[in-house]
C-alpha positions in Angstrom: -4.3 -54.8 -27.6 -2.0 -56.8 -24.6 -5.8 -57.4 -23.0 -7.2 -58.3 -26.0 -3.8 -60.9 -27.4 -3.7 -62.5 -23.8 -6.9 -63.1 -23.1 -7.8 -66.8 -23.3 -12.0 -66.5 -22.4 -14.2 -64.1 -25.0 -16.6 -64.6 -21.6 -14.0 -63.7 -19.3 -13.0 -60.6 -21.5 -16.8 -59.5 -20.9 -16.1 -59.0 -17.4 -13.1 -57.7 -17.5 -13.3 -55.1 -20.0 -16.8 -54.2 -20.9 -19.2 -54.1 -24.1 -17.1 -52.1 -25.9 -14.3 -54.5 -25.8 -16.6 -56.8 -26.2 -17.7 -55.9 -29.9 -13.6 -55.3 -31.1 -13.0 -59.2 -29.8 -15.6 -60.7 -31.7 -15.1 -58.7 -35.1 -11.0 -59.5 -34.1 -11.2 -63.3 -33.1 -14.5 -64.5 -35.6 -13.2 -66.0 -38.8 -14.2 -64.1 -41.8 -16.9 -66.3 -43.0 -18.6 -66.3 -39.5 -18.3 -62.4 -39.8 -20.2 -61.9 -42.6 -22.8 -64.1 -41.7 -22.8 -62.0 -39.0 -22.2 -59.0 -39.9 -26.1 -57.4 -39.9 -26.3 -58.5 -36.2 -22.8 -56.4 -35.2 -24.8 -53.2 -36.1 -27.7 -54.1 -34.0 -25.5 -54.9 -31.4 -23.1 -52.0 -31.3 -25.7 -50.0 -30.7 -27.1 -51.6 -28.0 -23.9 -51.3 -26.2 -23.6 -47.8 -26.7 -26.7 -46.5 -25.3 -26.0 -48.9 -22.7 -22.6 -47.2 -22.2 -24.6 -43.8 -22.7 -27.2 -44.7 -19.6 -24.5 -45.8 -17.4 -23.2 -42.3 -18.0 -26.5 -41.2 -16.9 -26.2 -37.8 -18.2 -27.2 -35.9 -21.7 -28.6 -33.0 -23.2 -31.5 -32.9 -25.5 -31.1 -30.3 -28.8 -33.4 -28.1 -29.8 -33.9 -25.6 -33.1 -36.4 -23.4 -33.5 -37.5 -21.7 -36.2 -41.0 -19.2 -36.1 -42.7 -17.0 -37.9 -45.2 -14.8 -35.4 -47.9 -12.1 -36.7 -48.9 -9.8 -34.1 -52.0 -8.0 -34.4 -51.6 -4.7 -31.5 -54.9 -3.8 -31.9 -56.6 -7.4 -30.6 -53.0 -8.0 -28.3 -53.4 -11.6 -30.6 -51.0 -13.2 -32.4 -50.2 -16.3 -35.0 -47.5 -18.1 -34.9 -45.5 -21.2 -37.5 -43.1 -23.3 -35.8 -40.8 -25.4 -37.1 -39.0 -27.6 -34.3 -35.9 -29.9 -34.8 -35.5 -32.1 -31.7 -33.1 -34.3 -31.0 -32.8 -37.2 -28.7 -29.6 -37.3 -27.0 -31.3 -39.6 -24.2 -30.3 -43.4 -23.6 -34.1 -43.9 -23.7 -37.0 -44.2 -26.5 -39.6 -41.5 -26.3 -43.4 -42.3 -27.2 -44.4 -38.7 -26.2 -43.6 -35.4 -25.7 -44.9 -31.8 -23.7 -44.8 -28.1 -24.6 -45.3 -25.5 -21.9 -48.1 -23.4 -22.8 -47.5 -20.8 -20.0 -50.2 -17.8 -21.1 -52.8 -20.2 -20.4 -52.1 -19.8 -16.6 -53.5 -16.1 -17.1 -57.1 -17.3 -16.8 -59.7 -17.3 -14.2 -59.8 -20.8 -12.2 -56.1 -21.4 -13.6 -53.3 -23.5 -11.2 -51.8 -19.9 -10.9 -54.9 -18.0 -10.2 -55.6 -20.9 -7.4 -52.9 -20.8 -5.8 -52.5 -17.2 -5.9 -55.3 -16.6 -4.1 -54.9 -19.8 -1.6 -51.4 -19.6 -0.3 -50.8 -17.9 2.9 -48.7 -15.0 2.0 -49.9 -14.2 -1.9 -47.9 -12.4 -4.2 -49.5 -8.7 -4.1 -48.8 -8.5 -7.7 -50.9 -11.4 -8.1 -53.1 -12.2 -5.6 -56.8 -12.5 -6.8 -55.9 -10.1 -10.1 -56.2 -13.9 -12.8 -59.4 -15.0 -11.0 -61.3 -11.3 -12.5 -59.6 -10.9 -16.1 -62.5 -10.5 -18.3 -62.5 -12.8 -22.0 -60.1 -9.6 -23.9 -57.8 -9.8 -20.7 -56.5 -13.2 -20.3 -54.1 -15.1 -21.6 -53.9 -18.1 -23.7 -51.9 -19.9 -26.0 -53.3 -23.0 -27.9 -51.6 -25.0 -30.6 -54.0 -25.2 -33.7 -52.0 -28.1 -36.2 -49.3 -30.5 -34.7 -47.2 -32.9 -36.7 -44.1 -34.8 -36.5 -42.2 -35.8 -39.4 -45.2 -34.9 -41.6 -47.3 -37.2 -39.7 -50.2 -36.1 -37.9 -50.2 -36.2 -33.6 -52.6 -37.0 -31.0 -52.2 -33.5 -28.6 -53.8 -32.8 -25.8 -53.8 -29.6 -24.0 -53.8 -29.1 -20.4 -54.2 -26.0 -18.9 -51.0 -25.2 -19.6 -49.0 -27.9 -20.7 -49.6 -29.9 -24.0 -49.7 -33.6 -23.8 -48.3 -34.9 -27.4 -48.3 -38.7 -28.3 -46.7 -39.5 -31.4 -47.3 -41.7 -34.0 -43.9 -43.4 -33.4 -41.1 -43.7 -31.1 -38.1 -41.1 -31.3 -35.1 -43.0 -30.7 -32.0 -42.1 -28.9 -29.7 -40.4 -30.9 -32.5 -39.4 -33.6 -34.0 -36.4 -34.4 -37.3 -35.2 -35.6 -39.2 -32.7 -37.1 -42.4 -31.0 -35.2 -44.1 -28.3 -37.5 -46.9 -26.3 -35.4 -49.3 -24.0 -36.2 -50.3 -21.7 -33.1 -52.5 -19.1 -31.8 -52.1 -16.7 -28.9 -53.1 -13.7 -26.9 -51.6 -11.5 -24.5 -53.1 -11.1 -21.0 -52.9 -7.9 -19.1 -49.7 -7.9 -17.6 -49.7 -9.2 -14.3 -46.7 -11.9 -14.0 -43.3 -10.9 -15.7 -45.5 -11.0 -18.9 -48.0 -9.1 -20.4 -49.6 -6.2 -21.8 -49.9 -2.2 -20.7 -48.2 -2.4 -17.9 -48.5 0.1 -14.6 -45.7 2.0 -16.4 -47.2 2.0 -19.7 -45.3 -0.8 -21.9 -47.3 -2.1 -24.4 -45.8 -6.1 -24.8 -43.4 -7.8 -21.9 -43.5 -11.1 -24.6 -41.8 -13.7 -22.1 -42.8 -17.8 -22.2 -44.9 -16.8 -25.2 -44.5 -19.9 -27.3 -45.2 -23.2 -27.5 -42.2 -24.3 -25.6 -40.6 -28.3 -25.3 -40.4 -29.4 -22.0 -37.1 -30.5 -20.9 -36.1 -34.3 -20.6 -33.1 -35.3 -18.6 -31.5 -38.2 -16.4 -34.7 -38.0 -14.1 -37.5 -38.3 -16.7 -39.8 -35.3 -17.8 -40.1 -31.9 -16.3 -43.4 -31.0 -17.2 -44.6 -29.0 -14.2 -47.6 -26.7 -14.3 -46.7 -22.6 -14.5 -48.0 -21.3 -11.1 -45.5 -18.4 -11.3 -42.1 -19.8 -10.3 -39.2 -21.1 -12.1 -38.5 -22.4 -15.4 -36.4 -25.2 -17.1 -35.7 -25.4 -20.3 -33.3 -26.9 -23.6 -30.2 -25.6 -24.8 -30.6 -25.0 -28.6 -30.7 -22.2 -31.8 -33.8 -19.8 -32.2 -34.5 -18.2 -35.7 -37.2 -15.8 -34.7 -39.3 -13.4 -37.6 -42.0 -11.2 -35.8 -44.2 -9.0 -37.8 -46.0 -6.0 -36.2 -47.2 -2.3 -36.6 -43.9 -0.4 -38.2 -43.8 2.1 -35.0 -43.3 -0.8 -32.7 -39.1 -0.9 -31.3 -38.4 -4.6 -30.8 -35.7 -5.9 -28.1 -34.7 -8.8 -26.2 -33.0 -12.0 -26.9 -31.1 -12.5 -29.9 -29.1 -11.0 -32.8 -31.3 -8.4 -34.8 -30.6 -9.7 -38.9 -31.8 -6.9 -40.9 -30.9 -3.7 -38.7 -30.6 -1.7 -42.4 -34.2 -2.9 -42.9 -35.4 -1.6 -38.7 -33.7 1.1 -38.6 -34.6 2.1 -34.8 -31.2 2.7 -33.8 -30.1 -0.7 -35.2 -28.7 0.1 -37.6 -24.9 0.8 -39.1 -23.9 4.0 -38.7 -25.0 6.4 -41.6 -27.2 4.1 -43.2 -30.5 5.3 -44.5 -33.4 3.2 -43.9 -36.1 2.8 -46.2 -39.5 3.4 -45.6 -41.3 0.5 -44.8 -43.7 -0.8 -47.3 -47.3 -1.4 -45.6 -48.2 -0.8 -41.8 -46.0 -3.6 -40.6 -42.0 -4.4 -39.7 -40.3 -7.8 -40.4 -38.0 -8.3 -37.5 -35.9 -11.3 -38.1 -33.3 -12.4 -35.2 -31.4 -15.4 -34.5 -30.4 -16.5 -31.3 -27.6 -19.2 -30.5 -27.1 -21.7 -27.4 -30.2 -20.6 -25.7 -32.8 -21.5 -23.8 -35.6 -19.1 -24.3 -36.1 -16.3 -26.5 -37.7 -13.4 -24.9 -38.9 -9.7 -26.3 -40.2 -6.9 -25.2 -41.8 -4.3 -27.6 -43.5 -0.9 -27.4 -44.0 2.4 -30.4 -42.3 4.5 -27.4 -39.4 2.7 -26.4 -35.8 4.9 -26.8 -33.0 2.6 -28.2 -29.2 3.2 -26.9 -26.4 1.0 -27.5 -23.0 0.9 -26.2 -20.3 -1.3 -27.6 -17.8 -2.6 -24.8 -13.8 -2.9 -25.5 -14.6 -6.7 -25.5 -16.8 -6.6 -28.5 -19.8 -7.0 -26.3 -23.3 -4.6 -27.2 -24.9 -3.5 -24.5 -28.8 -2.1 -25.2 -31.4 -0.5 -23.1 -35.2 0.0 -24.2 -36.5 2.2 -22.3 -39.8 5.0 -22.4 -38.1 8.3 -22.1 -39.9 10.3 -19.2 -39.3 12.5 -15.8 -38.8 9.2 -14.0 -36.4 7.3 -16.7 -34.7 9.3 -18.5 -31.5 10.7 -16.6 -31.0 7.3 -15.2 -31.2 5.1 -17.9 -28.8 7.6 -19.5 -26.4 6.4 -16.2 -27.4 3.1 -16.5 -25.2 3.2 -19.4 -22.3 3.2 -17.6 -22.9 0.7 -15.1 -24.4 -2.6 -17.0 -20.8 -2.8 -18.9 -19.3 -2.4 -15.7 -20.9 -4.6 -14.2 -20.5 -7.6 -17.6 -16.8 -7.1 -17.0 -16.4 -7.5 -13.6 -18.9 -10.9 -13.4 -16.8 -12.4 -16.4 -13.8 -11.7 -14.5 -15.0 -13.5 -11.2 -17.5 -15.9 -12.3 -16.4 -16.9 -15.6 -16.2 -15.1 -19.4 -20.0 -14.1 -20.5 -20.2 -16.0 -23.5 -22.5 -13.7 -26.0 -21.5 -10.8 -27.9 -24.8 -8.7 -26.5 -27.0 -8.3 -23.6 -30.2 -6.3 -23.8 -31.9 -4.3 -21.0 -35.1 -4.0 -21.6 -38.1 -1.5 -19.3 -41.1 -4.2 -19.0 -42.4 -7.4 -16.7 -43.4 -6.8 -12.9 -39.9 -6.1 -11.2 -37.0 -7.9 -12.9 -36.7 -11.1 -14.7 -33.8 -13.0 -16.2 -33.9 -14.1 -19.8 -31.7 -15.5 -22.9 -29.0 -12.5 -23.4 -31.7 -10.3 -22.1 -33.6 -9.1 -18.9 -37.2 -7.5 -18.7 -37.4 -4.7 -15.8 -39.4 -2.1 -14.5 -37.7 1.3 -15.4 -39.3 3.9 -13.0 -36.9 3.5 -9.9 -34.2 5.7 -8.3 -30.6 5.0 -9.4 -29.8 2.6 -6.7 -32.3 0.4 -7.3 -31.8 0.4 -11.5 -29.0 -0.2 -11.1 -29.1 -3.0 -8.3 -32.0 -4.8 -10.1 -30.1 -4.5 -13.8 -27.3 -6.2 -11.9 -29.2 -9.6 -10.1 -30.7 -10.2 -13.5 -27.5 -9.5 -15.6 -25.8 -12.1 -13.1 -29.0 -14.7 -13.5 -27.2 -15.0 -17.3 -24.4 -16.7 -15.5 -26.6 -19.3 -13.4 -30.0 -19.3 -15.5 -28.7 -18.7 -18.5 -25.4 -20.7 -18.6 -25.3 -23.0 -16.0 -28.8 -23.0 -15.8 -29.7 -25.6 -13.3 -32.7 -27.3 -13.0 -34.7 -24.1 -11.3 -37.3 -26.0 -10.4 -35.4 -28.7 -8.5 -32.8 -26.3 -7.4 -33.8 -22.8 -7.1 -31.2 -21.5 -4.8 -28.4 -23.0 -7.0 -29.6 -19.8 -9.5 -31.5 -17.5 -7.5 -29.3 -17.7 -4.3 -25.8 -18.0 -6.9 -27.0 -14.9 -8.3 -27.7 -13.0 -5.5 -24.4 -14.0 -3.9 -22.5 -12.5 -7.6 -24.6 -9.3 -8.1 -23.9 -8.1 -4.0 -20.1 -8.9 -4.9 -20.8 -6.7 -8.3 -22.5 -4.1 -6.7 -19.8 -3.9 -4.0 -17.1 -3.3 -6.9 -18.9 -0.8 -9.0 -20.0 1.2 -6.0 -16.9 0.6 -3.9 -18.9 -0.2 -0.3 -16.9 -1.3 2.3 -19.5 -2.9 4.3 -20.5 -6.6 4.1 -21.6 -7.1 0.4 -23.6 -10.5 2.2 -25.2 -8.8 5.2 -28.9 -9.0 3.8 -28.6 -12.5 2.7 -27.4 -13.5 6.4 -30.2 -11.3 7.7 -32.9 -12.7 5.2 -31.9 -16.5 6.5 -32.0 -15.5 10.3 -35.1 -13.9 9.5 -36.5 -16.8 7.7 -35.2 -18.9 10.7 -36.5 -17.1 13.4 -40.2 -16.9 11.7 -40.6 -20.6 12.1 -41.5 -21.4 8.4 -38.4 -22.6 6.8 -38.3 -25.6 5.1 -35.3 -27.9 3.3 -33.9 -26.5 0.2 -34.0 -29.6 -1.5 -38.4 -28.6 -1.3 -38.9 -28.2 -5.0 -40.1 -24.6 -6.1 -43.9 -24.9 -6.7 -44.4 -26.9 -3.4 -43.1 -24.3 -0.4 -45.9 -23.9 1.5 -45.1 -19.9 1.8 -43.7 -17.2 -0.7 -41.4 -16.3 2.1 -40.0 -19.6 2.9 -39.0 -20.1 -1.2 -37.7 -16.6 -1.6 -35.7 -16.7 2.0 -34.3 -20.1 1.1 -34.1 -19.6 -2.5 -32.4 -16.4 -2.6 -30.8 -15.4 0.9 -30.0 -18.7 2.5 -28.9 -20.0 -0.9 -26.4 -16.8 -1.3 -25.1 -17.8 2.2 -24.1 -20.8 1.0 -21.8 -20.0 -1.2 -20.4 -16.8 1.1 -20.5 -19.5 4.2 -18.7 -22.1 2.1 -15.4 -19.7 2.1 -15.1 -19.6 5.5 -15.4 -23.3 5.1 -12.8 -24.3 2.8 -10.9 -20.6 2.4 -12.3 -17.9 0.3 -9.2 -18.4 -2.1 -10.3 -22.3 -3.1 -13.9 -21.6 -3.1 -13.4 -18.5 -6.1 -11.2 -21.1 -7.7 -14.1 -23.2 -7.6 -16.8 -20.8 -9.0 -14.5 -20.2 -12.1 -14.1 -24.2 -12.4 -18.0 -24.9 -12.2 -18.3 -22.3 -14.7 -16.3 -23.1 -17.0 -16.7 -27.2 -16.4 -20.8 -27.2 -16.2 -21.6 -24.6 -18.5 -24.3 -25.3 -20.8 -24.9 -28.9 -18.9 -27.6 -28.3 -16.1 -25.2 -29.0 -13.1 -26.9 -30.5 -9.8 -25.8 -29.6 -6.4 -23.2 -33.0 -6.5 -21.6 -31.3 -9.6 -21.0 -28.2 -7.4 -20.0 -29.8 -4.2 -17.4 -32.4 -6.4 -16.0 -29.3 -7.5 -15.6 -27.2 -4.7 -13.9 -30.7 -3.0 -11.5 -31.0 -6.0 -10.3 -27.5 -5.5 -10.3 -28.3 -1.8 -9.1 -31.2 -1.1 -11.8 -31.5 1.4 -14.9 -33.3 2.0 -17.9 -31.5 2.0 -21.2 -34.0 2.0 -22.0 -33.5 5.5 -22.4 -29.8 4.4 -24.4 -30.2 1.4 -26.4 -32.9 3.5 -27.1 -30.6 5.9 -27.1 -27.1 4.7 -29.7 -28.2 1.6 -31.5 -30.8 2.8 -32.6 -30.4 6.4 -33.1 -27.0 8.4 -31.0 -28.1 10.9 -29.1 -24.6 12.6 -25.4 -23.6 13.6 -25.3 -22.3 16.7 -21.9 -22.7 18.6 -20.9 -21.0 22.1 -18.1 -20.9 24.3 -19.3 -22.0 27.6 -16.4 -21.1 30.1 -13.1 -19.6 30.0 -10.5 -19.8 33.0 -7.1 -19.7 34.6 -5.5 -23.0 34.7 -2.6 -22.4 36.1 -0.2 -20.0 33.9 -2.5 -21.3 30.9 -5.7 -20.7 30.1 -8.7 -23.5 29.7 -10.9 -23.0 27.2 -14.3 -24.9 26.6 -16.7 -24.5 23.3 -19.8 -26.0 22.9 -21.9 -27.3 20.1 -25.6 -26.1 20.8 -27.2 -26.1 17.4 -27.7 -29.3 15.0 -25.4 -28.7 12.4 -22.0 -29.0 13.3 -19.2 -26.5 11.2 -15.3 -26.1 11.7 -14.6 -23.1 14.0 -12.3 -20.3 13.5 -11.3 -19.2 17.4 -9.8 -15.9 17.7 -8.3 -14.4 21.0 -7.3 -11.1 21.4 -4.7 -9.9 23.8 -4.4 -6.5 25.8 -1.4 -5.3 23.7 -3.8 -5.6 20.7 -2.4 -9.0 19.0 -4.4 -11.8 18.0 -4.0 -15.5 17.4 -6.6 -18.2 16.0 -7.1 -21.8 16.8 -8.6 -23.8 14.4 -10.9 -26.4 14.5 -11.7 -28.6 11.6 -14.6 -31.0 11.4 -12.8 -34.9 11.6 -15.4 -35.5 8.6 -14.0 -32.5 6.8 -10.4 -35.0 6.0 -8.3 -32.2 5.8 -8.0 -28.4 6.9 -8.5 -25.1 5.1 -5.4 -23.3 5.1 -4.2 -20.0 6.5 -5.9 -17.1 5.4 -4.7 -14.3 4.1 -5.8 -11.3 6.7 -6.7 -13.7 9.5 -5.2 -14.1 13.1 -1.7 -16.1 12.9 -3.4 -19.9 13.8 -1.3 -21.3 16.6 -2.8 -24.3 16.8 -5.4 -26.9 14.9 -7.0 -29.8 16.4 -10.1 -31.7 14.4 -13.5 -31.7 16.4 -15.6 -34.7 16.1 -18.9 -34.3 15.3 -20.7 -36.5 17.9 -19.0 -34.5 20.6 -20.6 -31.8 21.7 -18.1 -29.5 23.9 -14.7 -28.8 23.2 -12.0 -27.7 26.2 -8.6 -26.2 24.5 -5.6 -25.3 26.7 -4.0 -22.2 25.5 -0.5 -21.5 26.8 -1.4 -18.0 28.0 -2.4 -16.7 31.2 -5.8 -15.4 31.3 -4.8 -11.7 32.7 -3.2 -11.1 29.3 -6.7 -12.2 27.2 -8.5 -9.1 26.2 -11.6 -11.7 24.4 -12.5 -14.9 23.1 -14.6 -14.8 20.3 -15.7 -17.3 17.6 -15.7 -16.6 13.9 -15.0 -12.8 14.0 -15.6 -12.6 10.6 -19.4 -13.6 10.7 -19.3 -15.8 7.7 -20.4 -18.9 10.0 -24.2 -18.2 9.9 -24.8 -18.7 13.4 -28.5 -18.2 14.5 -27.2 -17.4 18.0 -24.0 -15.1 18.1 -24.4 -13.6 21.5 -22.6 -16.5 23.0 -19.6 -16.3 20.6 -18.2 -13.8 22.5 -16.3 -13.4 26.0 -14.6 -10.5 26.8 -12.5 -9.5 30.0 
């Protein structure tokens, strides 16, 4: 109020203390007569200035809530569907339309998918020219028969698989309306994470089988054709009811609502089910704070549960059988491990179940759920149950835009489920060594390309999964040798529990990480993400000077990185010098199990060679080596090392 009381200019004030201010001077200072002529105007007004203040901001969520009624028919593989859909505008901006992802429509011949399946260098064996020959009762569509909004007819448009939707008026920010949509689907065979009568014999892998809204956020509409990559998608609450032939088990996303109705192991415990009445089940869940809703369903599936000390559910759906049954039985024992120690380390899983479910092409992450093939070897259960389970942390949670920023989930991910395996199998050995080796691969084959290149648009398989998964893992593992492995888990738990349920960007990471740092750390997003720029550092000569010893480093590859310099000495001891990037602002600190530093000295970036005098004589130096611990990722390490 001092502001306000001393301020002689309602202009000046303006300036000084922005639209917010602006509105409390005028109701404060206006005499009452001029006020209530006024008055209708102030509302107008006011909110003009907040969605100004909102778009300065830059940064929202859109709302979503679901509600659908589906009939599935397991003789055709076709379905019906209702859908009621509550969407609110949290944007600073006025919408005139809207899109819905219609993904089963990309399981056609001449599809996007099919296209670019069989076009792109190194196709997708699961894939490759499989669309182009479905015949008319194989593929896959999904079409939207009735569209309103508010009761009020629209103008759609469908295509291929994205629905176009103008509307017969505006939705304004801060509004919400009402879409109510009749649709129509069917499955294809399965051939992409979804499908029907799979190669291990599972009737319905039901993922991106509804008539989805497309996310809109700071940077417009994400409305991007399904060729088989990522997806991107609006935090809300799904009320799902699917009806389908009584001997069909049901599992996936959500909370089942009438287990004493199922039955099928959902029930409570000594509760009698009654016969159903008809050929059909009613199976009504309810999902909240998701962004998809996906289910699997077959008349063979087995249903355990286990309920974790945490109050967490744990199910598996699996086909009994010589090649599932005894470990699925011990996979029971590992998926609660393996929830307990990724809340621990990368931030409290926030639903009360998580569903395992035998289905898609190889594993796939969903809402509270994952969809994977069931007919592997321990190991490999286990490992793939684990890389989705940790996907509900970065898809499902944090869920970045996947599209935009594949590695921030895909490479996240990988980087969490090697730590998890790691713990649950105790291995000693380099939890990161494939993801280093998958990024020196990708390196050496000449084909990688910026991870800032959006998903759909790498012009290889391999150069999106390398960079998406293996080099994006060695970001994170690389960025503790960066700013010490003790700041950067501080950081994971703070992004976690900061940008959960908010789409974070790469900035929102990189802010963090400096906060818990102290550091700066642009010039390693800047060049790490967006150019393919290499480390390769070497130590060009080491000799006597003297009673000391001279040594010189050099800078050989593009991207320039603190060094970590360890020598060794004949009696066995080691010492480090340190040498911090002058852009860096600041130093990691000592870290715990590392060589005692002796001495730190900040390398600028435009020089390219280094020369250190160590107060040693050179007879005593066993080796010279840079970064020991191999978490700088190096393209070149033969020249790290110099030994005598």
């Amino acid at each position: 109020m001092n502001e306000i009381e001393n301020c002689q200019s309602g202009y000046f004030l303006i300036i000084g203390l922005g639209r917010f201010q602006l509105f409390f001077f005028l109701e404060v200072k206006f005499d009452s007569m001029l006020r209530s002529k006024l008055k209708p105007f102030f509302g107008l007004f006011l909110f003009a200035v907040t969605t100004a203040a909102v778009a300065q901001n830059g940064r929202f969520q859109q709302a979503v809530d679901y509600k659908m009624d589906v009939q599935m028919d397991v003789k055709t593989n076709r379905y019906t569907g209702i859908q009621k859909l509550v969407y609110t505008n949290n944007s600073p901006d006025t919408l005139d339309r809207v899109f819905y992802h219609l993904y089963y429509n990309a399981f056609q011949p001449g599809s996007m998918m099919d296209v670019r399946s069989r076009t792109i260098a190194d196709p997708d064996k699961r894939v490759a020219d499989r669309i182009s020959k479905l015949a008319p009762d194989e593929i896959g569509y999904l079409h939207a028969k009735t569209l309103t909004m508010n009761g009020k007819p629209v103008n759609f448009k469908e295509v291929e698989t994205i629905l176009e939707v103008s509307l017969p008026e505006p939705i304004l920010p801060n509004t919400s309306v009402t879409f109510d949509m009749e649709f129509e689907g069917q499955v294809p065979v399965q051939i992409r994470r979804s499908g029907r009568d799979s190669e291990e014999g599972v009737r319905y892998s039901m993922s991106q089988w509804y008539p989805k809204m497309a996310n809109y956020d700071e940077q417009g509409w994400h409305s991007n054709p399904y060729i088989g990559r990522e997806f991107y998608g609006i935090w809300g609450n799904y009320e799902v009811k699917i009806t389908i032939d009584k001997s069909y088990v049901i599992g996936g996303t959500g909370y089942l609502q009438n287990p004493n109705e199922i039955g099928h192991g959902y029930q409570d415990e000594g509760v009698k089910v009654p016969a159903p009445k008809g050929n059909t089940l009613t199976w009504h869940f309810v999902a909240p704070q998701v962004h998809d809703f996906m289910w699997g369903a077959d008349n063979k599936y087995q249903h355990d549960k286990v309920k974790m000390d945490n109050g967490i559910t744990v199910h598996h759906f699996f086909i009994p059988g010589p090649k599932t049954s005894e470990n699925w039985e011990k996979l029971k024992e590992y998926t609660p491990k393996a929830i307990s120690y990724l809340s621990e380390h990368f931030g409290q899983y926030p639903y009360k179940q998580f569903s395992v479910v035998q289905g898609g092409d190889g594993g796939m992450e969903y809402a509270m759920s994952t969809l994977i093939t069931g007919e592997r070897s321990l190991a490999s259960l286990v490992g793939v149950m684990v890389h989705e389970l940790a996907h509900s942390w970065y898809h499902g949670v944090l869920a970045s835009n996947e599209s935009l920023y594949p590695w921030m989930d895909e490479g996240f991910t990988s980087y969490a489920s090697s730590l998890t395996m790691a713990n649950i199998f105790q291995e000693s050995a380099s939890p990161h060594r494939g993801s280093y080796g998958g990024y020196y691969r990708l390196v050496s084959s000449g084909l990688e390309e910026p991870m800032s290149t959006h998903s759909d648009h790498y012009h290889t398989n391999r150069a999106y999964s390398s960079a998406a998964y293996s080099k994006g893992a060695v970001f994170m593992a690389q960025l503790g040798y960066v700013i010490g492995e003790e700041a950067r888990d501080r950081g994971i738990l703070r992004y976690f529990n900061t940008w959960k349920f908010k789409h974070p960007n790469v900035n929102d990471l990189v802010r963090i990480m400096e906060k818990e740092s102290g550091l700066e750390l642009d010039w390693y997003k800047e060049y790490f993400v967006y150019t393919t720029k290499t480390i390769d550092y070497g130590i060009k000569e080491v000799k006597a000077n003297g009673g000391n010893t001279e040594i010189t480093l050099e800078r050989i590859g593009l991207m320039p990185m603190p060094v970590d310099l360890v020598i060794t000495y004949k009696d066995g001891s080691q010492e480090s010098i340190y040498l911090p990037l002058v852009i860096m602002r600041g130093e990691k600190p000592q870290e715990k199990g590392q060589p005692t530093r002796i001495h730190t000295e900040a390398w600028p970036w435009t020089n390219l060679s280094k020369t250190l005098i160590l107060t040693k004589p050179l007879e005593t130096i066993k080796s010279v080596e840079i970064d020991p611990t191999k978490r700088m990722a190096d393209v070149q390490q033969e020249n790290n090392l110099v030994k005598f």
